[in-house]
C-alpha positions in Angstrom: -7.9 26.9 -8.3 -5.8 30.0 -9.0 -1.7 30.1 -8.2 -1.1 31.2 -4.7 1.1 30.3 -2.4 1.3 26.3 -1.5 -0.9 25.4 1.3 1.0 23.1 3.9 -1.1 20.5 6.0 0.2 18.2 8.8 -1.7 15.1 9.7 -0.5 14.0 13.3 -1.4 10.9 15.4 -1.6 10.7 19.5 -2.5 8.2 21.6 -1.3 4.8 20.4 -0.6 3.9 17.1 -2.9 2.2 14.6 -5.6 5.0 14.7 -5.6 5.9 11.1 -4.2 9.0 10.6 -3.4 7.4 6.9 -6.6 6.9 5.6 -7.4 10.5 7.5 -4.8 12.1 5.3 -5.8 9.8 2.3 -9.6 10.5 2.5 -9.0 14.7 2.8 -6.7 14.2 -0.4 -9.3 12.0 -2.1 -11.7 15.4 -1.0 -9.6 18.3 -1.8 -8.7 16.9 -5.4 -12.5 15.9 -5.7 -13.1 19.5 -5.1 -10.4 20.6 -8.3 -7.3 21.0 -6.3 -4.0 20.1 -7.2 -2.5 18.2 -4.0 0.1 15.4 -3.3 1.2 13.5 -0.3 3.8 12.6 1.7 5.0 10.1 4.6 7.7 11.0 7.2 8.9 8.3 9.5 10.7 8.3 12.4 12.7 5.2 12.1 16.5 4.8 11.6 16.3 2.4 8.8 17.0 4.5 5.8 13.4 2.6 4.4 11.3 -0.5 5.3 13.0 -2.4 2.1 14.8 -4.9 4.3 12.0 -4.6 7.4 9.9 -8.0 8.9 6.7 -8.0 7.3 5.5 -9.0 10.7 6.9 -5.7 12.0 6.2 -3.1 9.5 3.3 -4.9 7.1 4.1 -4.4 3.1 7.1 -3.3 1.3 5.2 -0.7 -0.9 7.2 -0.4 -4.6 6.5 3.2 -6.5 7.2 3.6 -9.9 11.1 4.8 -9.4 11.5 1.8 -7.5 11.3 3.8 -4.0 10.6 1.0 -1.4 8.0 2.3 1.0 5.5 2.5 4.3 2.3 0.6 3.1 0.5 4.2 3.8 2.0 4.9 0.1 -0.1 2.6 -1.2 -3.4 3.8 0.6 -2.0 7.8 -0.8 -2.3 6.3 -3.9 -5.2 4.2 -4.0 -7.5 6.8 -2.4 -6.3 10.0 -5.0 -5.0 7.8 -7.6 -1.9 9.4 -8.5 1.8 8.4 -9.0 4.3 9.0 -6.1 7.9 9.3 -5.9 10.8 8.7 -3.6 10.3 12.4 -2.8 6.4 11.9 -1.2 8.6 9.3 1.5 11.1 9.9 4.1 12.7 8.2 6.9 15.3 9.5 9.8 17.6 7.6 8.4 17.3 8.9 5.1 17.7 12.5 6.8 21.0 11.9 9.1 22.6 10.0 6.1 22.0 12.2 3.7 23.3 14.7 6.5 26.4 12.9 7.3 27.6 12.4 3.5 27.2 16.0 3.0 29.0 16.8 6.4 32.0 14.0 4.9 32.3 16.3 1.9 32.9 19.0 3.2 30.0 20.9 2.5 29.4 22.2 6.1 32.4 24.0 5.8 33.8 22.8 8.9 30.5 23.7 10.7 29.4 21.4 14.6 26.4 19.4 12.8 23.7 19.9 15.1 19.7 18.0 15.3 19.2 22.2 15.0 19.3 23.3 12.1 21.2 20.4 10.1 18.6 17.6 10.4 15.3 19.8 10.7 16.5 22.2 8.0 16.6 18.6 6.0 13.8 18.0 6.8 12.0 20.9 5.8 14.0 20.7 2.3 12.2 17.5 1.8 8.7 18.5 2.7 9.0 21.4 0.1 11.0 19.2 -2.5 7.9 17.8 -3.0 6.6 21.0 -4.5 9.9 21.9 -7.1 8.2 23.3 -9.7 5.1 25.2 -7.6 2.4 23.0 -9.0 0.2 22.4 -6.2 -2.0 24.2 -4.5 -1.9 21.9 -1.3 0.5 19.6 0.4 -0.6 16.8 2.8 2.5 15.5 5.2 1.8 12.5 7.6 4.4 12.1 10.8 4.3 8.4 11.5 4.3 7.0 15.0 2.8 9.4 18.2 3.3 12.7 19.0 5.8 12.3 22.4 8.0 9.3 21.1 11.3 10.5 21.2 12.6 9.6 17.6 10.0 11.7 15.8 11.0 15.3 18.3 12.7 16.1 15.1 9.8 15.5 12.4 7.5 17.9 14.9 10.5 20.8 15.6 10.9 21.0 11.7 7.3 21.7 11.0 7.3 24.1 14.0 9.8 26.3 12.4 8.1 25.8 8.9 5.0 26.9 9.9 6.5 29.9 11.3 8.7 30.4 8.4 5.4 29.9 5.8 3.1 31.8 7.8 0.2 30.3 9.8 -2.2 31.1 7.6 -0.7 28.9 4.9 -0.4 25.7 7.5 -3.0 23.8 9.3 -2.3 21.0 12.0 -4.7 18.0 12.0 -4.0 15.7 15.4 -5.7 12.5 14.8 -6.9 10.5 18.6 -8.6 8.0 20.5 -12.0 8.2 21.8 -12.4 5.4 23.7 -16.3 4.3 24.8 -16.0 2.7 28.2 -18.5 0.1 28.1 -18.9 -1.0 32.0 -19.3 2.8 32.7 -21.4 4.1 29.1 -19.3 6.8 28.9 -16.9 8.3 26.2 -13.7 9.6 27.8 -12.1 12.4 26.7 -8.7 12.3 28.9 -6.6 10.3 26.1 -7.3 13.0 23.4 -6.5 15.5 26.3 -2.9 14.5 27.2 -2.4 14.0 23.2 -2.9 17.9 22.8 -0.9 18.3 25.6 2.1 17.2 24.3 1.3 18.8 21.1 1.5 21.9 22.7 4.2 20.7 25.1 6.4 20.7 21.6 5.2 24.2 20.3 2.4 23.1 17.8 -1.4 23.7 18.0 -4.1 21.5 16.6 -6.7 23.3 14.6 -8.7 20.3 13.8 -9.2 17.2 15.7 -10.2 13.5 14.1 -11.0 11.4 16.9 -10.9 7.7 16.3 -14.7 5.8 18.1 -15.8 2.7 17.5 -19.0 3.6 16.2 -20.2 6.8 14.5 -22.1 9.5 16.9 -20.0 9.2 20.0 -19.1 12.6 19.1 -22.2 15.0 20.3 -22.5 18.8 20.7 -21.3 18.5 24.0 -18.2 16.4 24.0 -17.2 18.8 20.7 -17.5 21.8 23.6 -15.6 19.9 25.7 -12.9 18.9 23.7 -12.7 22.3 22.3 -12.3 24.1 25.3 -9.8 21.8 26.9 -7.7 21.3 23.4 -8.1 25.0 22.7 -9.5 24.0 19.2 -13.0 25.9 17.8 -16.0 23.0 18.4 -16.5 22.8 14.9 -13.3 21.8 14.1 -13.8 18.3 16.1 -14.3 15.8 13.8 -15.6 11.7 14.3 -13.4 9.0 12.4 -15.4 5.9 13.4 -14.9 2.4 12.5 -16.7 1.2 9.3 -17.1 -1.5 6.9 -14.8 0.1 4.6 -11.8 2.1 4.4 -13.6 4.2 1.3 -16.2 5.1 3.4 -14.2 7.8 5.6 -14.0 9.9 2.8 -17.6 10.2 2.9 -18.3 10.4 6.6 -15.9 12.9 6.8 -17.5 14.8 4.2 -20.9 14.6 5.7 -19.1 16.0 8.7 -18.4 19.1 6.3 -14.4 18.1 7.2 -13.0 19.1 3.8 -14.7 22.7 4.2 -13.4 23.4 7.3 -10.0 22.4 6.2 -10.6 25.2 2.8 -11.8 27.7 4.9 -9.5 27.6 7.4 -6.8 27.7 5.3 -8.6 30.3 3.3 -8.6 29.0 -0.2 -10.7 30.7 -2.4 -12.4 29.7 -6.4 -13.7 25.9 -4.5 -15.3 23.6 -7.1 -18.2 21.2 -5.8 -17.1 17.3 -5.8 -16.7 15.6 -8.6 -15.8 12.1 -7.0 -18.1 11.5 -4.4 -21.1 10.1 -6.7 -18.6 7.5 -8.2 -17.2 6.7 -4.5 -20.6 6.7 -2.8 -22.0 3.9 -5.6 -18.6 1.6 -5.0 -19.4 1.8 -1.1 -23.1 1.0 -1.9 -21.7 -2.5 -4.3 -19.7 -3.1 -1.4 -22.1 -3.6 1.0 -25.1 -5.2 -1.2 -23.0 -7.7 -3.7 -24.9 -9.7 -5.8 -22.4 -12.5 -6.0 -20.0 -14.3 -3.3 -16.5 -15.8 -4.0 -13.8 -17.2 -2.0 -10.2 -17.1 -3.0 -7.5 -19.1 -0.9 -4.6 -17.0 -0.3 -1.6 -19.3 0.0 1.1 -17.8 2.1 3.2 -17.7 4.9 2.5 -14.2 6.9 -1.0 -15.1 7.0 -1.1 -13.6 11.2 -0.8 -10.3 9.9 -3.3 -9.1 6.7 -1.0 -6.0 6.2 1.3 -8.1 5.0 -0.4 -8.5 1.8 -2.3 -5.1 2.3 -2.5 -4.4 -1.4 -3.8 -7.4 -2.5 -6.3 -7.8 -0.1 -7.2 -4.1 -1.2 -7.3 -5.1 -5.0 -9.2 -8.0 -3.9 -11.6 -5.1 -2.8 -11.7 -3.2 -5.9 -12.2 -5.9 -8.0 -15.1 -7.4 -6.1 -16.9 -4.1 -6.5 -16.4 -3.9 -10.3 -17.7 -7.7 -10.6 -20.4 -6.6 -7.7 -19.4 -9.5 -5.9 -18.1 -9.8 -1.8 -14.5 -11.5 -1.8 -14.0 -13.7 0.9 -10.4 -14.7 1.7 -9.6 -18.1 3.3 -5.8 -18.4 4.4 -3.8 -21.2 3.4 -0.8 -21.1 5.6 1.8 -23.7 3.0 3.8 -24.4 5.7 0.6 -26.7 7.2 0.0 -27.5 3.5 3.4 -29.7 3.0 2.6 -31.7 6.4 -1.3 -31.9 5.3 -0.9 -32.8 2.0 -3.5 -35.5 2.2 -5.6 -33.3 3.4 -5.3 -31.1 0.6 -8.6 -31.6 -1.0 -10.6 -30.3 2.0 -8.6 -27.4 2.2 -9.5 -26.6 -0.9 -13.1 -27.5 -0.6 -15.7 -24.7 -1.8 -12.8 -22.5 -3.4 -13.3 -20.7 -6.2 -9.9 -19.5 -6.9 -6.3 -19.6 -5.5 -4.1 -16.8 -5.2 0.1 -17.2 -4.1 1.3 -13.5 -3.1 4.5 -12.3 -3.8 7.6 -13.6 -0.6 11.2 -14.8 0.3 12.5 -17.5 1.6 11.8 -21.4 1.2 9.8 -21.1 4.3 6.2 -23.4 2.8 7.6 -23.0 -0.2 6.7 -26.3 -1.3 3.2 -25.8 -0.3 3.0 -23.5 -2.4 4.1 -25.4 -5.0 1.3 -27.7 -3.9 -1.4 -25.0 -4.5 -0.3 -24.2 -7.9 -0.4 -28.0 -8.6 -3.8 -28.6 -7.6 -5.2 -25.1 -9.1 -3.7 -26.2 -12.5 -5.0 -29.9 -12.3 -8.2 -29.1 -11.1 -9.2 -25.9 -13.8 -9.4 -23.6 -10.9 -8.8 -20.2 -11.5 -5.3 -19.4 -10.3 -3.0 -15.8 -10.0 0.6 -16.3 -8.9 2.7 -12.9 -8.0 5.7 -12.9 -8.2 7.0 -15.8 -6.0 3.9 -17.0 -6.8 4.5 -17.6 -10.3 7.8 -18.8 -10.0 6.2 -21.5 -7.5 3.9 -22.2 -11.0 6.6 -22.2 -13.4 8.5 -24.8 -11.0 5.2 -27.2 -10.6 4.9 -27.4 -14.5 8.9 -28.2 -14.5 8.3 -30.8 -12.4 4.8 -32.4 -13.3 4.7 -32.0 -16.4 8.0 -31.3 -18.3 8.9 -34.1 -16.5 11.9 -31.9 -15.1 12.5 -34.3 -11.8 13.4 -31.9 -8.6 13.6 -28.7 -10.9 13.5 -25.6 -8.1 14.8 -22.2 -8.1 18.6 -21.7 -7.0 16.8 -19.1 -4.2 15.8 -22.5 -2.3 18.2 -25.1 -3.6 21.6 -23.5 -5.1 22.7 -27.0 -6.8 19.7 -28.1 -7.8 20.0 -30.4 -11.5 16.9 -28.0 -12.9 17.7 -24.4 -12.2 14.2 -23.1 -13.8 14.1 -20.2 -11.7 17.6 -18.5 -11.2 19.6 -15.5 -10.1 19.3 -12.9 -12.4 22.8 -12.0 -13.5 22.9 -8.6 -12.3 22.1 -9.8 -8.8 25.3 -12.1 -8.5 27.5 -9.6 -7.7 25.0 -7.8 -5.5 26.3 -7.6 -1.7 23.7 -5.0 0.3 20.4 -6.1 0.8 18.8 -2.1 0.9 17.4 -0.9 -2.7 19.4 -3.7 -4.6 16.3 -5.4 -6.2 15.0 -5.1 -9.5 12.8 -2.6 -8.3 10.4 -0.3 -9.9 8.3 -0.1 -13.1 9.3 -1.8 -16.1 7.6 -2.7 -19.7 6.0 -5.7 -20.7 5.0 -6.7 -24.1 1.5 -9.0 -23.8 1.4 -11.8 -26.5 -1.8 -11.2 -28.8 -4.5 -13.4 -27.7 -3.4 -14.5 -24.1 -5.5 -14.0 -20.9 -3.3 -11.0 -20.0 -3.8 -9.3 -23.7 -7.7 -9.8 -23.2 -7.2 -8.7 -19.5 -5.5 -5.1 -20.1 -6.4 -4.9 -24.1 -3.3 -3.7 -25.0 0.1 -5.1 -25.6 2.3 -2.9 -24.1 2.2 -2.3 -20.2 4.3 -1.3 -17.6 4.0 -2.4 -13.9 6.1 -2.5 -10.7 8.7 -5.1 -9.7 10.3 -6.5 -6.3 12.6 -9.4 -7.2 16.1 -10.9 -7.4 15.1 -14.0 -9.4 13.5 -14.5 -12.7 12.6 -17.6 -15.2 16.0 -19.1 -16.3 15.9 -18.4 -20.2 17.9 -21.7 -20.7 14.4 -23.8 -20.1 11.8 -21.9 -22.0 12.0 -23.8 -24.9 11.5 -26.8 -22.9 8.6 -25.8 -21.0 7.1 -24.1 -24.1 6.7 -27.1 -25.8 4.8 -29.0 -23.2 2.1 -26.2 -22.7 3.9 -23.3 -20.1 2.6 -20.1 -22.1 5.2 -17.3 -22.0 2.6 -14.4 -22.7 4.6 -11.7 -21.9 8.4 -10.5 -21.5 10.8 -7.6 -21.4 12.0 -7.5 -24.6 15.0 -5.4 -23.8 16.3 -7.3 -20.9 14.9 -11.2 -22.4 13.5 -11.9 -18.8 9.8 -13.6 -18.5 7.0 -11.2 -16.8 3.9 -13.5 -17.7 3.1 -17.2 -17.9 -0.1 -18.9 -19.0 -1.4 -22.9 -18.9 -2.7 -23.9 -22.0 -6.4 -25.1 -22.0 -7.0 -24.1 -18.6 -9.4 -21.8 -17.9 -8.2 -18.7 -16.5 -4.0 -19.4 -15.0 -1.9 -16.1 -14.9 1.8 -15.8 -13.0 3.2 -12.5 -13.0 6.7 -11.5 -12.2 5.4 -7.6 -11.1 3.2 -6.7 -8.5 -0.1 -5.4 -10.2 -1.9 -5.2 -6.6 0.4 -1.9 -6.5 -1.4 -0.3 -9.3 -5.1 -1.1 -8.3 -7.1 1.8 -6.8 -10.6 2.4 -5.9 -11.2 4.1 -8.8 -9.5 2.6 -11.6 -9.3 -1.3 -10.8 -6.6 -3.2 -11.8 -7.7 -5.5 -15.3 -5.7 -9.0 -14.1 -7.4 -8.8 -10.5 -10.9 -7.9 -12.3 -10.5 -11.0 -14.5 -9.2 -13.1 -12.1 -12.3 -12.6 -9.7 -14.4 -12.7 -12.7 -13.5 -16.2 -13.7 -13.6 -17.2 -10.3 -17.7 -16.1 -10.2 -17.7 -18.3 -13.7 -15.8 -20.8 -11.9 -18.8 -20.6 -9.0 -21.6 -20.9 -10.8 -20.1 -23.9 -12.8 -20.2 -25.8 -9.7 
């Protein structure tokens, strides 16, 4: 496309929460850059908490980590694994990133003595962020989610701010997309239109006009001719412009439906950008989604965790679990191994693990099942299965080989046991000191150097790497030698900093603990290589049984 003036897009959400609005604005930037434009992303949340970094997993899903170390809304993740790019702190926002932000400058002076007001301190921050995005005037088209629902009182800011923008940057250069519910009442066969309604209504209430509606069904064509006229009429929005966003087997698929709904050419034209390339993407996306749904193999991996009531938890892994199933054109099914059960069942351990072909630990805090999971790394290594520790995970590995066979009696990590006799996982030394819990991780990417020959090395065929980190505690360098010698491959590290990122077992099949998260680097499009050889030796692992 040709340099004019940055197109701005707002994706809102009514209703209830939960309705997608994400993968909406994930799918039309999948679209849009099929189509040769340059676009990036952004999320703006209404809570308080300056980011999610010290938020309950329970309450919020996934911490996701960027490559500055930015910890972010798990929506992040899906911006990135739909139009695989690389975000920054600057694509993610929070209101109490805005007031603080607003209240250091007011502490310095920089007000000039000035009553700082919601208008026009906080929405003129606001607005500063949402260009920010754009310093140098690269892209042609800027997609900004508002989290939560259009009425709740917290986001009033997030909505005034993009009033006035839209004003300021001409409404021919903005479009509004309201995502809503569509419910199908089934006792009376009818689709009711009311919820979407009320939604606008407050849109409006707030000065802002939808010009496109994605309404959320549970099936696809709940959305006739008729319904589109209705909803039209009543939510002052051209028919064509109503859009269906209905449950299917597969997040990738929206992009698709929404395409076959000519969504993403409604969207150009109405924002009148010319010099439109045809897709590019939607072949390669169209093929996944068809490997999806007819695999030719079936695996089951046990994830071992402790969050196992709520998948978004571990969103990115499951996603990766996704990916990497359609590159081995295999179906991933996940059986969940809450650890906590584990340490009470232990004799029960074997028909837990019955008809598994592979064992994953995630990434956590906490001793909370810890040494379950210690347990599931036990039994994956004794019993050749294939086994992939994250983070946690592989420091739950590196403590069951200290134990059971270095012979290290009781050895834990100082996160669970600060006295223990066999500190093989410890504080990092930078951490001692550390006080605040917000943004005081190693967080972020760093490099890796992959030992010549290892599982990893034959995984990403090459030997230097760089992936993202979350984590306070690493391998204490003091027994490396020790577990070297008894079989603990150490086939990676930071060389710079001398801290462990990689561990292998020796002779075992296919047994790979990371310190990084690669889940947060695996996207629909370019799968990451440890998740694509783990689920491959779990289908070797399969049909050896």
């Amino acid at each position: 496309m040709s340099k004019n003036q940055t197109k701005y897009i707002f994706v809102f959400g009514g209703v209830l929460s939960g309705l997608g609005k994400g993968i909406v604005a994930s799918s039309l930037g999948y679209l849009l850059k099929s189509r040769n434009l340059n676009i990036t992303i952004q999320k703006l949340d209404p809570y308080l908490n300056v980011d999610p970094g010290t938020m309950n997993p329970f309450q919020h899903g996934e911490v996701f980590v960027l490559d500055d170390g930015a910890e972010t809304d798990l929506d992040l993740g899906h911006y990135e694994r739909f139009i695989d790019v690389n975000l920054s702190r600057e694509n993610t926002t929070s209101s109490g990133r805005v007031y603080w932000d607003v209240l250091e400058r007011e502490r310095k002076g920089d007000y000039l003595g000035e009553t700082i007001q919601v208008i026009p301190h906080i929405t003129d921050e606001i607005k500063r962020r949402i260009i920010s995005v754009n310093k140098r005037n690269k892209f042609d088209v800027i997609i900004t989610e508002v989290g939560g629902t259009v009425g709740d009182i917290e986001g009033q800011p997030f909505y005034e701010a993009i009033r006035q923008m839209i004003l300021e940057q001409g409404k021919e250069n903005c479009l509004v997309i309201h995502t809503t519910l569509l419910p199908f009442i089934h006792a009376a066969g009818e689709v009711k239109t009311k919820p979407t309604q009320h939604s606008v209504m407050r849109l409006r209430e707030i000065g802002l006009e939808p010009d496109i509606l994605v309404c959320r069904t549970e099936q696809g064509n709940y959305l006739n001719s008729k319904i589109k006229k209705k909803l039209g009429l009543f939510c002052n929005v051209v028919a064509s412009n109503v859009f269906e966003s209905p449950d299917v087997d597969s997040i990738y698929e929206i992009p698709i439906v929404l395409n076959n709904q000519n969504f993403d050419s409604s969207v150009i034209e109405s924002l009148n950008i010319k010099n439109i390339k045809k897709h590019q993407k939607l072949d390669y996306l169209k093929e996944a989604i068809n490997r999806f749904k007819n695999p030719e193999k079936k695996v089951t991996i046990a994830m071992c965790g402790k969050y196992n009531g709520l998948h978004d938890a571990y969103k990115s892994i499951l996603e990766a679990f996704i990916h990497s199933g359609i590159k081995n054109k295999a179906q991933v099914d996940i059986k969940w191994v809450d650890t906590e059960l584990l340490e009470s069942d232990i004799h029960k351990i074997d028909i837990i693990f019955k008809n598994i072909d592979g064992i994953l630990i995630p990434g956590g805090f906490g001793n909370r099942g810890i040494e379950g999971k210690i347990l599931a790394s036990k039994y994956a290594r004794e019993n050749n299965i294939p086994f992939l520790g994250i983070c946690l995970g592989m420091q739950c590995a590196v403590i069951d080989f200290a134990r059971h066979v270095s012979k290290l009696s009781k050895a834990n990590s100082t996160e669970f046991k600060n006295r223990t006799r066999f500190p093989v996982i410890d504080l990092m030394p930078k951490q001692k000191k550390v006080k605040n819990k917000g943004a005081t991780m190693r967080l972020g990417s760093y490099s890796c150097t992959l030992q010549k020959g290892s599982l990893a090395y034959k995984a990403y065929k090459e030997s230097s790497i760089y992936e993202r980190h979350r984590h306070r505690y690493e391998v204490n360098d003091k027994f490396v030698k020790k577990l070297a010698s008894d079989g603990l491959v150490f086939s990676g590290k930071n060389k710079k900093l001398n801290l462990v990122e990689v561990i292998e077992v020796k002779d075992h099949p296919w047994f790979v603990g990371v310190q990084f998260h690669p889940e947060l680097k695996s996207r629909i499009v370019k799968v990451h290589p440890l998740f694509k050889d783990f689920i491959a030796s779990a289908i070797l692992y399969n049909e050896r049984q």
